[in-house]
C-alpha positions in Angstrom: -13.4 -4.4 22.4 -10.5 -5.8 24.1 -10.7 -3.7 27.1 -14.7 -4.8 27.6 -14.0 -8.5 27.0 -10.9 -8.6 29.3 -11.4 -5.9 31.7 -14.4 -5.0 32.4 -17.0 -7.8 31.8 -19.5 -6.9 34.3 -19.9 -3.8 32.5 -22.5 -3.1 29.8 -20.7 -4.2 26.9 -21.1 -2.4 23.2 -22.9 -4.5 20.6 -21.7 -4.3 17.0 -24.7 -3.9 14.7 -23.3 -3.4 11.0 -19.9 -4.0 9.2 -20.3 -1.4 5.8 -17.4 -3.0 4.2 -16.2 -6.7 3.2 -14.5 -8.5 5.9 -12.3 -10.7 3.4 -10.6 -13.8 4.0 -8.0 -15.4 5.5 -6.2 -16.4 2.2 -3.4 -13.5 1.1 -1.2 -15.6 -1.1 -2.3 -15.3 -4.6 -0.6 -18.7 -5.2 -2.5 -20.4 -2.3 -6.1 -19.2 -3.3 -5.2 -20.2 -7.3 -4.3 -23.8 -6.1 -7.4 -23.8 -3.6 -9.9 -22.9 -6.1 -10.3 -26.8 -7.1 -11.4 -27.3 -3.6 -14.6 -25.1 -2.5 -15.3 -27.0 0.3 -11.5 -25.8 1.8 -11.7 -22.3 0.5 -15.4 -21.8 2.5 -13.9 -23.2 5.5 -11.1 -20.7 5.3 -13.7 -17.7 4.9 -15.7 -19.0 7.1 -13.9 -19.1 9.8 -12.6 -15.3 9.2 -16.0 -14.7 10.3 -16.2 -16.4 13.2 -13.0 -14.9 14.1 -14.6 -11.3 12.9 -18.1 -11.7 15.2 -15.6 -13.2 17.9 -13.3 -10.5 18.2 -16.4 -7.6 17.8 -18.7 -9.4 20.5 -20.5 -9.8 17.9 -23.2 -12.5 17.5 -25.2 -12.8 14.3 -23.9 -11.8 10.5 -27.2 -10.6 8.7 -27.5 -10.4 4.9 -30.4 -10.0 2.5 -31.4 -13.6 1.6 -34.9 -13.6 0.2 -35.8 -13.3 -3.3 -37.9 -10.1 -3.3 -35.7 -8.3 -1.4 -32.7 -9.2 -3.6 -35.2 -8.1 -6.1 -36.0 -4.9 -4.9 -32.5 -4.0 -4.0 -31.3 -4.2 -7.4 -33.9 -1.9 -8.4 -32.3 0.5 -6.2 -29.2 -0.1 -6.7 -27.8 -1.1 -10.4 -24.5 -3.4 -10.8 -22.5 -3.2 -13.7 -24.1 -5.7 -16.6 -20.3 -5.7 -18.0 -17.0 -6.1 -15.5 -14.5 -7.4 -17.4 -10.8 -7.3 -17.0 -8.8 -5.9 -20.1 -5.5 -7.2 -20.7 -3.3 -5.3 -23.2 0.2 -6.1 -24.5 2.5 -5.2 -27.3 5.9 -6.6 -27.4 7.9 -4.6 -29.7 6.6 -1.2 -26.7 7.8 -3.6 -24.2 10.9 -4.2 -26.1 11.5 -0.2 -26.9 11.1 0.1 -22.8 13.4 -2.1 -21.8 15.9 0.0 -23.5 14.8 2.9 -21.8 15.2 1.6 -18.3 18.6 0.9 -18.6 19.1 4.4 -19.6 17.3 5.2 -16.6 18.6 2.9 -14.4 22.0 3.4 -15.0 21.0 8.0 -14.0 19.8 6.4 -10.6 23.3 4.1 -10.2 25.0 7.4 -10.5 23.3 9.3 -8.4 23.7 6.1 -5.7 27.5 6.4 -6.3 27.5 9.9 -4.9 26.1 9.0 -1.2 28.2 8.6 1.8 28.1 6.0 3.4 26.9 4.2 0.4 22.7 2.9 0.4 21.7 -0.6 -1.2 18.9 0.5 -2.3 18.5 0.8 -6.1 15.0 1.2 -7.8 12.8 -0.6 -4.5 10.6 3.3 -3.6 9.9 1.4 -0.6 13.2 1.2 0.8 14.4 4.6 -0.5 11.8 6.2 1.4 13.3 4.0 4.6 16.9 5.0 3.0 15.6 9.0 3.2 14.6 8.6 6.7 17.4 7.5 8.2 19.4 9.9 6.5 17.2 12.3 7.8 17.8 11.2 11.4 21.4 11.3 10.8 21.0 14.8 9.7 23.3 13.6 6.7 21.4 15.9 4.2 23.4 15.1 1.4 22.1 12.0 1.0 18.9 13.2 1.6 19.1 15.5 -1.6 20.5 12.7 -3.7 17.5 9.7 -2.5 15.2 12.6 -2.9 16.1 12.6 -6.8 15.8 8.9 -6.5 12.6 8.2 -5.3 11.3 11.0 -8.2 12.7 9.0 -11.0 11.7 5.8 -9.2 8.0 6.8 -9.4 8.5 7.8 -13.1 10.7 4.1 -14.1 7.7 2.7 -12.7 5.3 4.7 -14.9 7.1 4.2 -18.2 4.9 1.4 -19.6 1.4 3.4 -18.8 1.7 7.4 -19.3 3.3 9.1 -22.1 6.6 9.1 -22.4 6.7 13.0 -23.3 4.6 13.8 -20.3 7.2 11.5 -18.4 10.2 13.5 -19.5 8.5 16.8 -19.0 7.9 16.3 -15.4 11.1 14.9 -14.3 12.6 17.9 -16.1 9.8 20.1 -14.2 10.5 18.3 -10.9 14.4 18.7 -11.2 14.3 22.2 -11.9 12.2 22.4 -8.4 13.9 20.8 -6.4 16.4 23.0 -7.6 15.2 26.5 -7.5 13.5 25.4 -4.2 17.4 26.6 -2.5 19.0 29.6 -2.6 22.4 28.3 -2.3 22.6 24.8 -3.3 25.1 23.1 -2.4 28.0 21.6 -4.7 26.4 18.1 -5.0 22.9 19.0 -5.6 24.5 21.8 -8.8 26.6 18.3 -10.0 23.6 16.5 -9.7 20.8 18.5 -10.9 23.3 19.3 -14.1 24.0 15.3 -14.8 20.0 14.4 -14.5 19.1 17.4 -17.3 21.5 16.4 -19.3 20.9 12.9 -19.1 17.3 13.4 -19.7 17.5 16.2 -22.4 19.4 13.5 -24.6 16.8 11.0 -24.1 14.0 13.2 -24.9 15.8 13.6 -28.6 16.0 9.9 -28.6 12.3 9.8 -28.0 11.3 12.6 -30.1 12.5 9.9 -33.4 10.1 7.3 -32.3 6.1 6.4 -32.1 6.1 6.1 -28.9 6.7 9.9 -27.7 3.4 10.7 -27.5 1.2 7.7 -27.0 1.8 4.0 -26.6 -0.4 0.9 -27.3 -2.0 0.7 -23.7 -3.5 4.6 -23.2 -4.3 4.5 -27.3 -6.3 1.0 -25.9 -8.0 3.2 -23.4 -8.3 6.1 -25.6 -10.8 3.8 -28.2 -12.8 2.4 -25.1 -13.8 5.7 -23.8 -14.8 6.7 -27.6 -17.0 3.9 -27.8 -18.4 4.2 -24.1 -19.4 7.6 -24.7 -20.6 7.1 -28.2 -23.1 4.6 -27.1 -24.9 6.9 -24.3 -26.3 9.5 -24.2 -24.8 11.9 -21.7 -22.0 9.3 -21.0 -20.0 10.0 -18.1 -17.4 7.4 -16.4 -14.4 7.6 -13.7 -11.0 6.2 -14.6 -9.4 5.6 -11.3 -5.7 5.4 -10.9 -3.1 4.5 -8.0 -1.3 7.5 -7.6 -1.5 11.5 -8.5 0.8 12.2 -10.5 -1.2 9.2 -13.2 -4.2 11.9 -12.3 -2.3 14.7 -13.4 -0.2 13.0 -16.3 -3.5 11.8 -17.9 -5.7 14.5 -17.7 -3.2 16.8 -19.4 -2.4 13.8 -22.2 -6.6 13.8 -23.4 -6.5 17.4 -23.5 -3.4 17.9 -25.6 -5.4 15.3 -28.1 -6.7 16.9 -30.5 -8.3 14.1 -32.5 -10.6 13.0 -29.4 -11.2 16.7 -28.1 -14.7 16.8 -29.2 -15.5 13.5 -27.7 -13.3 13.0 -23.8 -13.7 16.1 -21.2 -11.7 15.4 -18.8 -11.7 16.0 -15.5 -8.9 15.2 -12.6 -9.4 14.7 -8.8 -6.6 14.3 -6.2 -6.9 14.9 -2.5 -4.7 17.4 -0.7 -1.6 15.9 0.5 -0.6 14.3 -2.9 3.4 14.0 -3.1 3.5 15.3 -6.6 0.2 16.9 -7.4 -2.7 18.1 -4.8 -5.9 19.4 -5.5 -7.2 22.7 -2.9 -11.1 21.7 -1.5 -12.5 24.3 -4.3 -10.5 22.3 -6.9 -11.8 19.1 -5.8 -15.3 20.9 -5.7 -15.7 22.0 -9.0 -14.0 19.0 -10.2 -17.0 17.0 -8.9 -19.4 20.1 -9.7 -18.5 20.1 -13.3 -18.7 15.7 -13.6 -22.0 15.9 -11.8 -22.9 19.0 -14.7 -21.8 16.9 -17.6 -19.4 19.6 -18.3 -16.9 17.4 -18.0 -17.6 13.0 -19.1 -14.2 11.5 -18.0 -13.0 11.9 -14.6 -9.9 11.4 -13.4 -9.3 10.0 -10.2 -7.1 8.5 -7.1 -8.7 6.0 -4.6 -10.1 9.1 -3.3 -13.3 8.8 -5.3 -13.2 5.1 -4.6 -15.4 4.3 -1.6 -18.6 6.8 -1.5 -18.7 9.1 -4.4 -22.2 8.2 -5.8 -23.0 10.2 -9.1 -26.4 8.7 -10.6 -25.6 9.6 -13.8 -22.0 7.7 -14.0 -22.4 4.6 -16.7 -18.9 3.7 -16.7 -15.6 3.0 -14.2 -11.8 2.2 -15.6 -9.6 1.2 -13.4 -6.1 1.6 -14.8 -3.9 -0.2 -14.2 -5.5 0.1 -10.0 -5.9 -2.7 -8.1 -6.2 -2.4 -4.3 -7.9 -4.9 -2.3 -11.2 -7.3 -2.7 -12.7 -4.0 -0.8 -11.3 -1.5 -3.5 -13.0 -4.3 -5.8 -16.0 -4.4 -4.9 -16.2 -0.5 -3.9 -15.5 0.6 -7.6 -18.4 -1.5 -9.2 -20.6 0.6 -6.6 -19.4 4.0 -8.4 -21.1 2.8 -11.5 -24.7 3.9 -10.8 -26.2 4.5 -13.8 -28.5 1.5 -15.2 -26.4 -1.2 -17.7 -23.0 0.1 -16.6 -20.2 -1.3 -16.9 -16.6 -1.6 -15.4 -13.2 -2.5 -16.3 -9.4 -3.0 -15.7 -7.5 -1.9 -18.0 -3.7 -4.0 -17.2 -0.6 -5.4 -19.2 -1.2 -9.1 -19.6 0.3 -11.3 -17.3 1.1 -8.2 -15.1 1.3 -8.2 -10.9 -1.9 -6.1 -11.0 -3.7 -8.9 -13.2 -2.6 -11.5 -10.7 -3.5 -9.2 -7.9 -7.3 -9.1 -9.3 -7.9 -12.5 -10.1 -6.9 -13.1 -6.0 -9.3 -10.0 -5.1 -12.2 -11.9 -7.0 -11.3 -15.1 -5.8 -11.6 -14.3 -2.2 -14.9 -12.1 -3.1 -16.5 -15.6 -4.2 -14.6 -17.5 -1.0 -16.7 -14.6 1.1 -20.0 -15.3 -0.6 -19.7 -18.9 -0.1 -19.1 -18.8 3.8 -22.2 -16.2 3.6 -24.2 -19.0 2.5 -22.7 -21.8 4.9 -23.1 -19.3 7.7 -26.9 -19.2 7.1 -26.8 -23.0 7.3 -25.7 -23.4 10.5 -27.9 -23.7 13.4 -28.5 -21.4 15.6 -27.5 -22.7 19.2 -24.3 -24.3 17.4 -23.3 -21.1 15.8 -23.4 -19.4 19.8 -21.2 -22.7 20.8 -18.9 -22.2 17.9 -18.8 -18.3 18.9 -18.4 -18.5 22.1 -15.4 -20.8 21.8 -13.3 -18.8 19.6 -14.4 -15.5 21.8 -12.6 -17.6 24.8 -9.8 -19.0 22.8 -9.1 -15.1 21.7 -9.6 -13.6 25.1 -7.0 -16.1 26.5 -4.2 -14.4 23.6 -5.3 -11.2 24.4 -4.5 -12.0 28.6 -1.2 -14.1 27.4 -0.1 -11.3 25.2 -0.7 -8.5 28.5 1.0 -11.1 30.6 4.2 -10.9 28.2 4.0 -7.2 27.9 4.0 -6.5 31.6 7.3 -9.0 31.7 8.9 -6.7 29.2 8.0 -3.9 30.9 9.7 -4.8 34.4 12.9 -6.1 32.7 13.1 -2.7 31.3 13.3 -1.3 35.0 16.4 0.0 36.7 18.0 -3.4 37.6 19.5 -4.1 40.9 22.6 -2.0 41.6 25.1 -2.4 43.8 28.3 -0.4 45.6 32.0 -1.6 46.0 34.7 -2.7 43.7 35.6 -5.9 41.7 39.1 -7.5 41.7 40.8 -10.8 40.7 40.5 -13.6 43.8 43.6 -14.4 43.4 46.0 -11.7 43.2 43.5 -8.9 44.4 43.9 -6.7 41.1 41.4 -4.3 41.0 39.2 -4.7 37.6 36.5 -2.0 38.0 33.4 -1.2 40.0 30.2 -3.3 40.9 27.9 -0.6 39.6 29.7 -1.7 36.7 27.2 -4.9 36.7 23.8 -5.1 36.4 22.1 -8.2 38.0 18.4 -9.1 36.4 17.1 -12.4 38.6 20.2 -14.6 38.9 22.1 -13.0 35.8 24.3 -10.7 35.9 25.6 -8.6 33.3 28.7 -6.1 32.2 27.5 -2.7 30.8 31.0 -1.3 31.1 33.7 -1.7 28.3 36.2 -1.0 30.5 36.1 -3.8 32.9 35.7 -6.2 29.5 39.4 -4.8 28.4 40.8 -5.7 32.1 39.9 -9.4 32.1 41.1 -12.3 29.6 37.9 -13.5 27.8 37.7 -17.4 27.1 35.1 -18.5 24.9 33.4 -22.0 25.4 31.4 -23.7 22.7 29.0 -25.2 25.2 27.2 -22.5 27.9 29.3 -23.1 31.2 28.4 -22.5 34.9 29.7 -20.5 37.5 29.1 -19.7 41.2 27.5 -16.9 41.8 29.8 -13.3 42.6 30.3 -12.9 46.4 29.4 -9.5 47.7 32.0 -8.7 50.9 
């Protein structure tokens, strides 16, 4: 829209005439938005003018919604929302307690296998910066460190894991995952044998650890989830629901932890869904086919799923959606009540109280309500004020937009061969040659040294104030 509003005006211009997702808000702190909920008339400003800036920026002139009563009505014959969405908060401190103990253990693998890379990395347990870590070691072509983060970011994913899957499955697949990065080489080399040895052994002791406890198979959280699915498919007839997790390898893990119970195998058939290019699990397009075959048959009541079910799967029959421990965006909000289609559904997160993704939710539905409220206000406001209002912002943006092109072109001509030039340097006063003036690049009236050699042939004096000098004369 850029190129029509800046560049070619005279031309027939595009007309937006639908947004099919929320255009949120302006507010992204969850701090901000908690201490801006005592003042409504602030937080509908602040949505309200994301959508002046949204119609601005789109050419876009008009933000329609259904307003009247009997449409409202009839939409909601047509389309059922959840009668219960409730967030669930779980927590058990002695499991929290038992963790902690556990992450140490863990942490203290990782710190090992840190100690082995040259150069050394800072990062730890941040997946984020590991994966940064990986790629520069990959660019250095140092693939010793490549091997070792590889290990890292694995157990990383599985630390972070340790307080919502079952620890068994947990320890089973970093065993499983070891052993392929492993067997994946032919020859490997002596640091991947050292550390591929260390991890199994490490882990094989913790596994008899866990073996002595309650929490090897379960913990409180999935035997929390485990009772709400029993009572949600009790209740119905032909129940059938969606848990939706952040990541495949939750998929993967869970699926395989409802069918290796034996007390609720009569009652939970799961199912799992992941797309293709999952880093630890993928499903082929037939897998994901009969996956949604056999949850639209009612062979299977529970499905399993990543954010790839999130936005547009639309099963009539599907009465319930868990989030576990999932929270996206206000869009991934308001996209997983839509997967509950069935009449008096209902939909959940499932989260450890207190946690980041509780936080993260109560700022999601926050700015949902900041969004509804500017819907309102933006129906209030007159129509020849709203073009004024619109029309200003569109200006104020297209004047960025030419500012920001301005800059770029500036960039873009400093980045040009500079001005060269032929001959040598030497000292005024005693003549002694110091280098070449290709050596110097001139930009404007700067110039500037891009050889090291004629640095190490003058005496530098530094100056804590910028100093002036004549200009170099050119015989």
């Amino acid at each position: 829209m850029e190129q029509y509003l800046v560049y070619h005006q005279s031309e027939n211009q595009p007309r937006i005439i639908g947004l099919t997702a929320s255009c949120g808000t302006k507010l992204t702190d969850a701090n901000l938005i908690l201490e801006e909920l005592a003042n409504g008339e602030k937080r509908r400003c602040n949505a309200l003018d994301k959508l002046y800036e949204l119609c601005a920026t789109l050419n876009c002139r008009d933000v329609v919604t259904v307003t009247k009563a009997e449409h409202i009505e009839e939409l909601n014959k047509k389309i059922h929302k959840p009668t219960d969405d409730k967030i669930l908060d779980v927590e058990s401190v002695p499991f929290y307690r038992f963790i902690e103990q556990l992450v140490e253990i863990i942490t203290d693998l990782l710190q090992y296998i840190k100690s082995q890379c040259t150069p050394s990395i800072a990062a730890l347990d941040d997946e984020q910066r590991l994966v940064e870590e990986k790629h520069t070691a990959e660019v250095n072509k140092n693939f010793t460190n490549v091997i070792l983060i590889k290990y890292m970011i694995m157990l990383v994913k599985r630390l972070n894991a340790l307080t919502d899957l079952p620890l068994k499955s947990i320890m089973d697949d970093i065993i499983k995952k070891i052993d392929l990065f492993y067997n994946k080489k032919e020859t490997p080399i002596d640091i991947e044998i050292k550390i591929h040895d260390y991890c199994i052994q490490t882990v094989n002791t913790i596994v008899d650890q866990l073996k002595e406890t309650e929490y090897y198979l379960t913990n409180p959280k999935l035997d929390f989830l485990t009772n709400l699915l029993k009572d949600l498919i009790r209740k119905r007839d032909n129940a059938r629901g969606l848990i939706l997790v952040s990541r495949t390898l939750y998929a993967k893990l869970m699926f395989d932890y409802f069918n290796e119970r034996e007390d609720v195998k009569d009652i939970i058939k799961p199912g799992w869904l992941v797309g293709q290019n999952g880093v630890d699990y993928q499903n082929s397009l037939s897998e994901q086919d009969e996956a949604l075959k056999n949850f639209r048959k009612g062979l299977s009541n529970v499905l399993i799923a990543t954010d790839i079910v999130q936005e547009g799967l639309d099963v009539p029959e599907c009465s319930f959606v868990i989030r576990y421990e999932f929270v996206s965006n206000e869009i991934g909000t308001v996209q997983s009540r839509g997967r509950a289609r069935a009449e008096k559904s209902s939909c959940f997160l499932v989260v450890d109280k207190g946690s980041k993704n509780y936080v993260k939710e109560m700022t999601n539905r926050l700015k949902e309500l900041e969004m509804l409220e500017a819907l309102k206000s933006w129906q209030q406001i007159p129509p020849d004020q709203l073009q004024v209002n619109l029309q200003n912002i569109q200006n104020t943006i297209i004047n960025q937009w030419r500012q920001q092109e301005e800059i770029q072109q500036i960039i873009q001509s400093c980045r040009e061969d500079p001005e060269t030039m032929d001959g040598k340097v030497s000292c005024r006063s005693c003549d002694y040659y110091l280098g070449e003036l290709s050596w110097i690049r001139k930009r404007n009236n700067n110039y500037f040294i891009s050889q090291q050699q004629l640095v190490e042939r003058v005496e530098v004096e530094r100056y804590s104030n910028a100093q002036i000098f004549k200009e170099i004369q050119v015989n």
